[in-house]
Biopython code that builds the backbone (N, CA, C, O; Angstrom):
import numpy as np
from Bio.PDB.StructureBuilder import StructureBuilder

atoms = [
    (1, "UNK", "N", (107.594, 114.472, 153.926)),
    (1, "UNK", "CA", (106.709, 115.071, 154.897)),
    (1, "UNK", "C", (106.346, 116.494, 154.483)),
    (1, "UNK", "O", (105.199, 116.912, 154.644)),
    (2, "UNK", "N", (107.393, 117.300, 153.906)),
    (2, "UNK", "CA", (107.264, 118.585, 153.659)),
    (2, "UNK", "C", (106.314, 118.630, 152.672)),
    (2, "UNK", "O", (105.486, 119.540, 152.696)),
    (3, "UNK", "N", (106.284, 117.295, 151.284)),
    (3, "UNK", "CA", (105.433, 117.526, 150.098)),
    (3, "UNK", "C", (104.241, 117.374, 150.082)),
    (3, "UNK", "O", (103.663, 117.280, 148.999)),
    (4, "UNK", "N", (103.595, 117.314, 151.204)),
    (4, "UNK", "CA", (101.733, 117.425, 151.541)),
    (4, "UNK", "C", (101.368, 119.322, 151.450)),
    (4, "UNK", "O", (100.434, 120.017, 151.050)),
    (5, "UNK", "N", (102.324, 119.486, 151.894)),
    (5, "UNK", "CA", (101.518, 121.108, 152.027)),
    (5, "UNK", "C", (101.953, 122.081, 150.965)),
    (5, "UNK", "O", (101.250, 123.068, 150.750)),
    (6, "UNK", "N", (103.213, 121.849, 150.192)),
    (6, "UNK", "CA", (103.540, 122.467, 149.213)),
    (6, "UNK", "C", (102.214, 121.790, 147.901)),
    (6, "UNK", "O", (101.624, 122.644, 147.240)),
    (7, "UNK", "N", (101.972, 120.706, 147.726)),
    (7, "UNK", "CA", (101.499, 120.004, 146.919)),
    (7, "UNK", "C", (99.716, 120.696, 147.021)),
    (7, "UNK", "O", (99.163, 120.876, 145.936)),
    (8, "UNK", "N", (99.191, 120.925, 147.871)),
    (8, "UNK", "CA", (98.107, 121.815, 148.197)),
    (8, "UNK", "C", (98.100, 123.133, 148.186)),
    (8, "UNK", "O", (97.022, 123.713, 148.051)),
    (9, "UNK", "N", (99.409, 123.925, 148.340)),
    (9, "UNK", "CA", (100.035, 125.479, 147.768)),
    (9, "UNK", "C", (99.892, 125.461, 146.547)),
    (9, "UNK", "O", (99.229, 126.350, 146.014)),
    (10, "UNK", "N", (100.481, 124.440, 145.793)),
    (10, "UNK", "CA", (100.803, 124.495, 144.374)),
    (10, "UNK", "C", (98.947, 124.608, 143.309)),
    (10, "UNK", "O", (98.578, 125.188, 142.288)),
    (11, "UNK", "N", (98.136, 123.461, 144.584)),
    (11, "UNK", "CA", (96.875, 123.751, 143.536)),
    (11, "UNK", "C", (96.110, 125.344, 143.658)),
    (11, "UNK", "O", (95.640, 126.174, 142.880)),
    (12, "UNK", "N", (96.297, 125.202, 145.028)),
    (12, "UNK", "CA", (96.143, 126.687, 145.220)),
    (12, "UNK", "C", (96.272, 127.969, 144.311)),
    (12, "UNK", "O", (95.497, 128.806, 143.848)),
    (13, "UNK", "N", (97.890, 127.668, 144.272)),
    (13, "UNK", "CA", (98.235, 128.354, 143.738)),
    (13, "UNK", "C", (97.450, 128.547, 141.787)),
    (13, "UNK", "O", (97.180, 129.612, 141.232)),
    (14, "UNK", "N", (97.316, 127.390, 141.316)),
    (14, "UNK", "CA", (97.036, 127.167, 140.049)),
    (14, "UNK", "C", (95.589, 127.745, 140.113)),
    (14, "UNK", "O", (95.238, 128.346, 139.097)),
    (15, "UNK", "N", (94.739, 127.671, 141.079)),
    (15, "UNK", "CA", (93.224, 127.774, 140.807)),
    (15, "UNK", "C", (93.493, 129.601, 141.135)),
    (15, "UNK", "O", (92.485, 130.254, 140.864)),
    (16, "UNK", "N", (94.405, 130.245, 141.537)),
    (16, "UNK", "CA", (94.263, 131.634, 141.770)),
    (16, "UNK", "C", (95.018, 132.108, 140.158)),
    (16, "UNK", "O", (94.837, 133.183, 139.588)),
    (17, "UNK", "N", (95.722, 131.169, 139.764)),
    (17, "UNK", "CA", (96.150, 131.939, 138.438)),
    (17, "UNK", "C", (94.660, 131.659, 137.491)),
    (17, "UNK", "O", (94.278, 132.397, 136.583)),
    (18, "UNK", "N", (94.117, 130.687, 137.860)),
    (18, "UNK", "CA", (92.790, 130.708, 136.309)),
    (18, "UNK", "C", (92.043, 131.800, 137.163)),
    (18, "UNK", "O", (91.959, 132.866, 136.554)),
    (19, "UNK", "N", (91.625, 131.805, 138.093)),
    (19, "UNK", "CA", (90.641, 133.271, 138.573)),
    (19, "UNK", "C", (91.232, 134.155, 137.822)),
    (19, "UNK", "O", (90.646, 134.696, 136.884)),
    (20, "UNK", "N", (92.602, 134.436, 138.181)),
    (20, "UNK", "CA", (92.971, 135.941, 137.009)),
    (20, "UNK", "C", (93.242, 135.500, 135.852)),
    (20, "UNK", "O", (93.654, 136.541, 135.341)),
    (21, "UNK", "N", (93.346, 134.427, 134.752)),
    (21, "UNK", "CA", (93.169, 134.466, 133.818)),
    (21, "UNK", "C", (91.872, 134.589, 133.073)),
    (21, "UNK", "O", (91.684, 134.935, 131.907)),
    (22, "UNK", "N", (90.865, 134.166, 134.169)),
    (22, "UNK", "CA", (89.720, 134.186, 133.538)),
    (22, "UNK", "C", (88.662, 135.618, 133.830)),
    (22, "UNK", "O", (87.579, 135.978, 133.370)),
    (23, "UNK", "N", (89.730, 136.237, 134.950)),
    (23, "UNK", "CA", (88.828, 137.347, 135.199)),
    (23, "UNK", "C", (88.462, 138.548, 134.172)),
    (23, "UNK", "O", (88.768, 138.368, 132.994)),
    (24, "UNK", "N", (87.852, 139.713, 134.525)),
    (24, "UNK", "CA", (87.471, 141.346, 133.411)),
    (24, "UNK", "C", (88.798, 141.721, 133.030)),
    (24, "UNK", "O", (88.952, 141.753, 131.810)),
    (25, "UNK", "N", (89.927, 142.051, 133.804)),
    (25, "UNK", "CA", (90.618, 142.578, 133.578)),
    (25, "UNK", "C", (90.935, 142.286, 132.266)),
    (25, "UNK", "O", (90.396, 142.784, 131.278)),
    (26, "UNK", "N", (92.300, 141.028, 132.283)),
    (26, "UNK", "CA", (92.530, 140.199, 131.127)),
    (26, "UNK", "C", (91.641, 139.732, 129.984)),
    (26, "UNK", "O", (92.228, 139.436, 128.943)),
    (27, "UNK", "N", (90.205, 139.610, 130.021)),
    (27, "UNK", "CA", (89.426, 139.183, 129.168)),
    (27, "UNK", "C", (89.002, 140.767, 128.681)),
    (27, "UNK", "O", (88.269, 140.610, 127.704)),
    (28, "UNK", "N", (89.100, 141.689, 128.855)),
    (28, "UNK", "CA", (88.848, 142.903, 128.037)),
    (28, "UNK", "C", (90.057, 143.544, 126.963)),
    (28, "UNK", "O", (89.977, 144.347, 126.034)),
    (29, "UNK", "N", (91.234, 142.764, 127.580)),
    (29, "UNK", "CA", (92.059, 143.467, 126.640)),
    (29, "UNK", "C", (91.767, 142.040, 125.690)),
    (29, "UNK", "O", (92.325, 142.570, 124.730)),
    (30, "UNK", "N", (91.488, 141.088, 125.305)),
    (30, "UNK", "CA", (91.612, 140.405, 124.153)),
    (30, "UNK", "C", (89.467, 140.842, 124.019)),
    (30, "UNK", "O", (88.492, 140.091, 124.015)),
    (31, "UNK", "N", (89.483, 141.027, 124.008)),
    (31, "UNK", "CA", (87.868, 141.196, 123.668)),
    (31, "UNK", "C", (87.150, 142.200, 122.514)),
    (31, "UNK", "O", (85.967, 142.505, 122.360)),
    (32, "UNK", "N", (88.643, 142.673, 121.597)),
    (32, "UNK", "CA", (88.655, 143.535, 120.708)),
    (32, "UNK", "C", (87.992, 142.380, 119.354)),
    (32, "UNK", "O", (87.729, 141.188, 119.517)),
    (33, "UNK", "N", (87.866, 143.080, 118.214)),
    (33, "UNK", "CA", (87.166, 141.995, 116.831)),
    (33, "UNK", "C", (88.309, 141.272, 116.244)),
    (33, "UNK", "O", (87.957, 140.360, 115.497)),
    (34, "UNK", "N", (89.601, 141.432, 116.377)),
    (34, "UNK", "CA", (91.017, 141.230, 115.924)),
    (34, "UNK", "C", (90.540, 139.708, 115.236)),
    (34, "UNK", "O", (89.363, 139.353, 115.310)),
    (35, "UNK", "N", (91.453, 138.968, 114.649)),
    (35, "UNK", "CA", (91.330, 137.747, 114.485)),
    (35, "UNK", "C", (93.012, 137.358, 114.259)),
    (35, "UNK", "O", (93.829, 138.183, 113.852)),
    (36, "UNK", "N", (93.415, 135.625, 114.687)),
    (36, "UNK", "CA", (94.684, 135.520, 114.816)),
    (36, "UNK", "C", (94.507, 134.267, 113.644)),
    (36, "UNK", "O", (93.540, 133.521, 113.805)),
    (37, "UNK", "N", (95.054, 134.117, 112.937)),
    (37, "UNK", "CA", (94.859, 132.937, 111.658)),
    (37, "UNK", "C", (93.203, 132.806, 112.121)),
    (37, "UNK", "O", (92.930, 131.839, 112.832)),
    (38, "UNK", "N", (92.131, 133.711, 111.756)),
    (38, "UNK", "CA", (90.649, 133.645, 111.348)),
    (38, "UNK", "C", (90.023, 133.582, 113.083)),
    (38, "UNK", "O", (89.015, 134.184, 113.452)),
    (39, "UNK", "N", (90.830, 132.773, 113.908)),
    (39, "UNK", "CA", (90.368, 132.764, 115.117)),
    (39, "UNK", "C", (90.190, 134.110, 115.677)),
    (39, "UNK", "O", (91.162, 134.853, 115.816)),
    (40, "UNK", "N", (88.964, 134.475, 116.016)),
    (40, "UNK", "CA", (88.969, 135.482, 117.254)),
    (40, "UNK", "C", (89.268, 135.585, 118.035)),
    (40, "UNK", "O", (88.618, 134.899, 118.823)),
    (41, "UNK", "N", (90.464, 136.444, 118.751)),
    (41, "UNK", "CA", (91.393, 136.688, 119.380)),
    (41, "UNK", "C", (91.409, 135.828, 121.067)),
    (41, "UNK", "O", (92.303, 135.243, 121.678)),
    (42, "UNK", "N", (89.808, 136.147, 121.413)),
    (42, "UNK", "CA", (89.210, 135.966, 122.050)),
    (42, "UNK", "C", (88.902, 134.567, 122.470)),
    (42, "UNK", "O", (88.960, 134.026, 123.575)),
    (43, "UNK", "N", (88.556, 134.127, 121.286)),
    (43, "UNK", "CA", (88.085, 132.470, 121.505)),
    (43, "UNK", "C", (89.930, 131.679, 121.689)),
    (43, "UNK", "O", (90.127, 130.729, 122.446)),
    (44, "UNK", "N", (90.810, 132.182, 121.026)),
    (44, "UNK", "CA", (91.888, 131.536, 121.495)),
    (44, "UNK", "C", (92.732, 132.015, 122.167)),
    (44, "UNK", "O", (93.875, 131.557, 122.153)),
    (45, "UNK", "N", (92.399, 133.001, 122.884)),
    (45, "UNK", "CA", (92.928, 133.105, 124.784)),
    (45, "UNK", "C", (92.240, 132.155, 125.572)),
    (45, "UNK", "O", (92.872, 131.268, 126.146)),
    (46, "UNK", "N", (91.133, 132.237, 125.652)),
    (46, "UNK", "CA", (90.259, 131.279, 126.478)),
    (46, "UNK", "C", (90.614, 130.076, 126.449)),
    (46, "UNK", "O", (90.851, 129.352, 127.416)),
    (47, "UNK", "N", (90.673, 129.773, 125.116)),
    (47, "UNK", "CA", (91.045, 128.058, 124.616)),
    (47, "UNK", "C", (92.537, 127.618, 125.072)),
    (47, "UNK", "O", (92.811, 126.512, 125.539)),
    (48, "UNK", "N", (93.826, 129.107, 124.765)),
    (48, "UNK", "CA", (95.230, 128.249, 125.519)),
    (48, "UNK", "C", (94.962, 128.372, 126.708)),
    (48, "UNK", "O", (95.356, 127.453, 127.426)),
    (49, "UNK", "N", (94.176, 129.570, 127.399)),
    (49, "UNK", "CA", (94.398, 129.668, 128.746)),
    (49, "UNK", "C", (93.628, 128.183, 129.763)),
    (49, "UNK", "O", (94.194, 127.797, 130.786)),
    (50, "UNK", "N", (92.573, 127.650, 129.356)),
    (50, "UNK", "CA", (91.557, 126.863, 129.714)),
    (50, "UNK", "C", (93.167, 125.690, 129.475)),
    (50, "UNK", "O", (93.593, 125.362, 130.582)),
    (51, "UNK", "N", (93.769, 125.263, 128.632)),
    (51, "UNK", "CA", (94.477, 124.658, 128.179)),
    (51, "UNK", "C", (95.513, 124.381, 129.438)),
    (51, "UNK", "O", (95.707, 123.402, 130.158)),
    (52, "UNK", "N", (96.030, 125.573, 129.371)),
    (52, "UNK", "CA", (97.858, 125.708, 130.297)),
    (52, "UNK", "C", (96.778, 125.621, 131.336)),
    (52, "UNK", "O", (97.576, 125.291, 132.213)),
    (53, "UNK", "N", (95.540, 125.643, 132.021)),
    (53, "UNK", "CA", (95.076, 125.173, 133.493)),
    (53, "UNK", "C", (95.520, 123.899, 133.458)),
    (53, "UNK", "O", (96.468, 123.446, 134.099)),
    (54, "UNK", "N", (94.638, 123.178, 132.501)),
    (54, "UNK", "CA", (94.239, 121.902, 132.952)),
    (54, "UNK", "C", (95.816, 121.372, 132.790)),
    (54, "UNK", "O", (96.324, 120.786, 133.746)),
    (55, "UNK", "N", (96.517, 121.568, 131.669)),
    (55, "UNK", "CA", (98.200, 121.009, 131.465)),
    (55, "UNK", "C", (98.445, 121.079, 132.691)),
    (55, "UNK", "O", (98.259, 119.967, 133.186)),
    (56, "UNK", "N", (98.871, 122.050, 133.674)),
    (56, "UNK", "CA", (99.280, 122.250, 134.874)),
    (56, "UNK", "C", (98.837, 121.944, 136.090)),
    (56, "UNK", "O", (99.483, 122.088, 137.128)),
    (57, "UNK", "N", (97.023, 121.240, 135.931)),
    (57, "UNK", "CA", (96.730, 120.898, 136.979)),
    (57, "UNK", "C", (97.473, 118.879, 136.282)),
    (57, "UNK", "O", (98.197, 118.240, 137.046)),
    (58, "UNK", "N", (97.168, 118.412, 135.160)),
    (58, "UNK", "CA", (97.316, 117.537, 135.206)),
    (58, "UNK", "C", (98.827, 116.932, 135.623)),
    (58, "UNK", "O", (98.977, 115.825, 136.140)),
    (59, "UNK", "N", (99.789, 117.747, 135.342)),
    (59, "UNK", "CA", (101.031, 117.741, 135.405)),
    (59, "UNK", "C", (101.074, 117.357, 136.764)),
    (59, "UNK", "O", (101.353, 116.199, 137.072)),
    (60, "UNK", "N", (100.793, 118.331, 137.702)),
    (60, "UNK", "CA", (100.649, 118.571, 138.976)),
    (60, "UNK", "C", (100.113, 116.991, 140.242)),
    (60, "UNK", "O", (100.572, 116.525, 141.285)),
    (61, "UNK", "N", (98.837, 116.656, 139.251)),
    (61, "UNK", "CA", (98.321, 115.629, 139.742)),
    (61, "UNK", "C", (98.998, 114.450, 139.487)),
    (61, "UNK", "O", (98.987, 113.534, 140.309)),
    (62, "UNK", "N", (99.603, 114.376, 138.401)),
    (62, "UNK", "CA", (100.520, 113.021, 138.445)),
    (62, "UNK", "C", (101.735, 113.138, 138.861)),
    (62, "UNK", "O", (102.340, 112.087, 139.072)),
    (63, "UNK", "N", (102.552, 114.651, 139.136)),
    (63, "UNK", "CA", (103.845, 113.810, 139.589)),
    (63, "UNK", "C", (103.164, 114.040, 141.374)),
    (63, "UNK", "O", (104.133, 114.368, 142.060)),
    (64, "UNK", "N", (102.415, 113.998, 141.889)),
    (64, "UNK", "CA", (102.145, 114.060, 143.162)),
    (64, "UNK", "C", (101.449, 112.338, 143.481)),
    (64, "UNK", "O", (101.310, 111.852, 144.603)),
    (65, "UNK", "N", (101.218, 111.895, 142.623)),
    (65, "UNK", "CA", (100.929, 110.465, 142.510)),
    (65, "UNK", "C", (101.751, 109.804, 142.386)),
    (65, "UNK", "O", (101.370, 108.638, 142.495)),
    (66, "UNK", "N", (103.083, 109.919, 142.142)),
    (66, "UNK", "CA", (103.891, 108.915, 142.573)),
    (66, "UNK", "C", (104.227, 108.358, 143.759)),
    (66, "UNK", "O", (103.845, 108.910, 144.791)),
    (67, "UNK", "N", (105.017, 107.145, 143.815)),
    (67, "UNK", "CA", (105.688, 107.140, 145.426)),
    (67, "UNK", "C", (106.930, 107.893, 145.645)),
    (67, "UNK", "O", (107.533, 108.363, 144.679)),
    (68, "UNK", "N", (107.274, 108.013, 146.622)),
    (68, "UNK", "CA", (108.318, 109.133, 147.116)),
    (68, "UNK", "C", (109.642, 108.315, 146.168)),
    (68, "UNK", "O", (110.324, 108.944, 145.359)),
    (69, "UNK", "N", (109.833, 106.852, 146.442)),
    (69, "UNK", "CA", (110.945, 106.218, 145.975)),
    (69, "UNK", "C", (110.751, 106.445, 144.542)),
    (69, "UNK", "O", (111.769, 106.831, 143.968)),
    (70, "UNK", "N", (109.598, 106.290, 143.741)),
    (70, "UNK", "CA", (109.337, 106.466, 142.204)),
    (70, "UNK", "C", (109.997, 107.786, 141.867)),
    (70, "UNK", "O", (110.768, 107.801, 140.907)),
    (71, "UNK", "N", (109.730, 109.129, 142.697)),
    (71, "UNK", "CA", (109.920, 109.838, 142.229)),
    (71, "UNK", "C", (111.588, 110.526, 141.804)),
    (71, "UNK", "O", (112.035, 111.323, 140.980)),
    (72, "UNK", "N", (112.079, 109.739, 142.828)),
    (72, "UNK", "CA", (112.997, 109.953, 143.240)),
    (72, "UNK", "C", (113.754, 109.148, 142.276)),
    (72, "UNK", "O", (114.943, 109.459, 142.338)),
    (73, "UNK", "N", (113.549, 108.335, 141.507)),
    (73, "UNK", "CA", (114.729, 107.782, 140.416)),
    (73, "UNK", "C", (115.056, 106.683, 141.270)),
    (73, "UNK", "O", (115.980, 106.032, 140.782)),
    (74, "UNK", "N", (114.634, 106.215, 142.395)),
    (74, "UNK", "CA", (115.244, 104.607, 142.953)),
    (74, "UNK", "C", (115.317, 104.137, 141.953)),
    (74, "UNK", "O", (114.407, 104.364, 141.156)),
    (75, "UNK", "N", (116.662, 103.099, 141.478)),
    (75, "UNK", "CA", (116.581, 102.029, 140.492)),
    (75, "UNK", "C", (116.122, 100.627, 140.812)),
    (75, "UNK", "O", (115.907, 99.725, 140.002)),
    (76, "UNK", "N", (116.006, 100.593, 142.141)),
    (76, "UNK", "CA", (115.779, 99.065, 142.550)),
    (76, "UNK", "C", (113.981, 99.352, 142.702)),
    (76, "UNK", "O", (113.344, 98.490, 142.097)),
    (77, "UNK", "N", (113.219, 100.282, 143.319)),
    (77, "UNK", "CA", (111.723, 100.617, 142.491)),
    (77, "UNK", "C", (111.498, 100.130, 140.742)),
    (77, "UNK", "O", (110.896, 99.211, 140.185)),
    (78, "UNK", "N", (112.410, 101.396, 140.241)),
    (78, "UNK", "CA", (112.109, 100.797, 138.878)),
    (78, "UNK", "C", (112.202, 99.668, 138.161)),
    (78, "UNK", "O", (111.347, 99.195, 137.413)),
    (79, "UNK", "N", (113.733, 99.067, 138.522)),
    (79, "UNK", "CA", (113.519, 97.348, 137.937)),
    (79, "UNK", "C", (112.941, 96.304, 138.591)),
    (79, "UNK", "O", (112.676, 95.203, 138.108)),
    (80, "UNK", "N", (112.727, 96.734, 139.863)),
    (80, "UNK", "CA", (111.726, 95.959, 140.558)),
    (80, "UNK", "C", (112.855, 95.122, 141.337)),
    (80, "UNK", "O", (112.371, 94.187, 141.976)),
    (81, "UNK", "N", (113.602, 95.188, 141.387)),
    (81, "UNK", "CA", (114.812, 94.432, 142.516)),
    (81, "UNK", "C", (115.035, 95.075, 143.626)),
    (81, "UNK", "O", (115.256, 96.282, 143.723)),
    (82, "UNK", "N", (114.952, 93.820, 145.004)),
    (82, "UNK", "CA", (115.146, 94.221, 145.811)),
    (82, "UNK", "C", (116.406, 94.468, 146.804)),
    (82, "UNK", "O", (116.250, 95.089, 147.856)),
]
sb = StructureBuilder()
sb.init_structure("model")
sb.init_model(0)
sb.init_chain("A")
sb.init_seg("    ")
for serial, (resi, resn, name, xyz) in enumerate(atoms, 1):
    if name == "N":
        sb.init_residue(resn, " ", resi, " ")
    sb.init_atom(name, np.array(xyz, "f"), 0.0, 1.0, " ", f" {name:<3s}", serial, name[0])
structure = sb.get_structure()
């Protein structure tokens, strides 16, 4: 019952960390000419950060797709015995 509203905190929560990852602040300090193995510094902040979103929204979205018993390690769910 409790995991409906944490589970809607949590995206919450994730879509306020890409606002500040994607905001001026953070995007000015990598916005120098630097290059990291040829990549511009720049193009691969964006690229892990765009990355660890979606990892974390996807993460997020599937263990919230389970059933409560799935999640929970029931063994008689998993082998299918009742």
């Amino acid at each position: 019952m409790l995991q409906r509203p944490l589970t809607g905190q949590r995206f919450a929560a994730i879509f306020v960390l890409g606002w500040l990852l994607f905001n001026y602040p953070l995007l000015a300090l990598f916005s120098d000419a630097s290059t990291w193995f040829g990549i511009p510094v720049l193009y691969a902040y964006l690229f892990a950060s765009w990355a660890l979103i979606i990892g974390l929204l996807a993460y997020l979205a599937e263990r919230t797709s389970l059933p409560a018993s799935h999640a929970a390690g029931d063994a008689a769910t998993l082998t299918g015995k009742d």
